[in-house]
N, C-alpha and C positions, 0 to 999 in steps of 0.2 A: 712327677712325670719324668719321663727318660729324656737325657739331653736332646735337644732338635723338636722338642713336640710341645706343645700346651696345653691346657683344660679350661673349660672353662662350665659350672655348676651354676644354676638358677633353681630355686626353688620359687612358686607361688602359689598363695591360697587363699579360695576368696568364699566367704558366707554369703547365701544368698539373703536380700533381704526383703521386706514386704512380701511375703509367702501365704496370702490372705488363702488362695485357692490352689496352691501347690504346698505338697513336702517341704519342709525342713531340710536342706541339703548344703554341701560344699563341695567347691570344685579346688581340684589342685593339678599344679603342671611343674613337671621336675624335667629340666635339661639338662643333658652332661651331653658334650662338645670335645672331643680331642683332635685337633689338627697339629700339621709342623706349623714350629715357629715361624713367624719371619725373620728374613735376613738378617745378622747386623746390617745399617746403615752405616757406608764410609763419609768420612769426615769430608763438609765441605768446603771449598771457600769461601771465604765472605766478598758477600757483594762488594764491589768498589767502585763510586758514582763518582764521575768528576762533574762539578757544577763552573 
């Protein structure tokens, strides 16, 4: 991917089963996802509790 942007790929695939009175069949779902990154996050401080 080009700097500033992400991807992000799923595939899935599922056999039906128990098909007594239906077809023989598979289902599948493929996602492809590109957005911008997010930010770097700036560094922060650390908490300081006084007891």
């Amino acid at each position: 991917m080009s700097d500033g942007y992400q991807g992000y790929l799923n595939v899935r695939g599922y056999k039906d089963l128990e098909v007594e009175n239906r077809p023989k069949s598979w289902s599948t779902w493929v996602t492809f996802s590109v957005s911008q990154a997010a930010p770097a996050a700036a560094p922060s401080k650390p908490i300081v509790r006084k007891y």
